[in-house]
N, C-alpha and C positions, 0 to 999 in steps of 0.2 A: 593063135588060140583057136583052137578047132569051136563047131559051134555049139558043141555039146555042153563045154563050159561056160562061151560069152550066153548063151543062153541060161545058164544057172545062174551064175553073176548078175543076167538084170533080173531073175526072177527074186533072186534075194531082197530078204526082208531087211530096209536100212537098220530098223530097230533092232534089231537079230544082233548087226554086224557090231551096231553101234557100241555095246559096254564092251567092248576089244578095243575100242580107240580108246576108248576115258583108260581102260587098264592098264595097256601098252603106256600112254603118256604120264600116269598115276605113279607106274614103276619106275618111270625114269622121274620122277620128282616136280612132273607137270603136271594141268589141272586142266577139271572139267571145262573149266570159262576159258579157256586157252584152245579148248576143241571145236568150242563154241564159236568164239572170233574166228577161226579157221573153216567152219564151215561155211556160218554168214558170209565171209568175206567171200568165201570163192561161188556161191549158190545165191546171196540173196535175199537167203530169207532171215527170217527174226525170230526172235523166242517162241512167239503165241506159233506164227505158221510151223515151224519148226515142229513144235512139241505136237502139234495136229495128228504131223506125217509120221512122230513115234507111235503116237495112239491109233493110228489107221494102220501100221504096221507096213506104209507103203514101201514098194520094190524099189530097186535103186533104180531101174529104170522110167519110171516117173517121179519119184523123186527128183531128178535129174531134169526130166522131161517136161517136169514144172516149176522148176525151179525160175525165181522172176527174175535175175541175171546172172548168167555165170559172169566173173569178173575180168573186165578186157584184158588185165595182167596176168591173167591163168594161162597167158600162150607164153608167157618167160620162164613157168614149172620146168625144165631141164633134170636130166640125170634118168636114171634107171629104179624099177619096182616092179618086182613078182617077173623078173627077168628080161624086162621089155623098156625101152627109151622110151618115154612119156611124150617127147618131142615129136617121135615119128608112129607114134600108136593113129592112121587114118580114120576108124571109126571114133565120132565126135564123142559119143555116149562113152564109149568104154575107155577116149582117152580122158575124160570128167573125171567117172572113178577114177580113177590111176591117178590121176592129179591131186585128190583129195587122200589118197593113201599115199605118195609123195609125200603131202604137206606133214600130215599123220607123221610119218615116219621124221621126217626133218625137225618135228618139235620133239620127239622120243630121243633122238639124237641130239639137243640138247641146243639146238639153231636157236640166235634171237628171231622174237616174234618180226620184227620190221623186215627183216630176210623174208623170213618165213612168208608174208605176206609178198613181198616184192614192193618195197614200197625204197 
């Protein structure tokens, strides 16, 4: 990814991105509280902090970057998204995103949540 992009990517607004995930998951017959557990789980945070960082409109790049733990199974995320193996993406930030659009994509795709999670 040249840096023209990864620099847009962490300038983006999470809330921006955000009603694309609920949509994406909506269409294939999944749910908002489904997006939810999948963010918490892999970030950390909870409803209140959560809804904060929609209302602050924060970047994915501190979103990220404050996030209170990414979760130690988020290194088992495996497979490919937006062209790129999630396993071998080196910068930590950008492979976060990609992990959380993995997960994204794998609950659209119709995966039980316990997968999904890695549990």
């Amino acid at each position: 990814m040249n840096n023209d992009n990864y620099n847009r990517v962490l300038k983006m607004s999470f809330a921006g991105v955000y009603p694309h995930y609920i949509t994406k998951a909506e269409k294939k017959g999944r749910t908002k509280d489904e997006i939810h557990q999948i963010i918490f789980w892999l970030t950390g945070y909870d409803e209140q902090t959560f809804q904060k960082h929609l209302e602050a409109k924060t970047n994915f790049e501190d979103f990220f970057n404050n996030a209170p733990q990414i979760n130690p199974n988020a290194s088992k995320i495996t497979g490919v998204i937006c062209g790129y193996r999630v396993e071998d993406i080196e910068d930590k930030l950008m492979q976060q995103i990609r992990y959380l659009d993995k997960l994204i994509d794998e609950l659209a795709k119709g995966k039980a949540m316990e997968k999904i999670l890695r549990q």
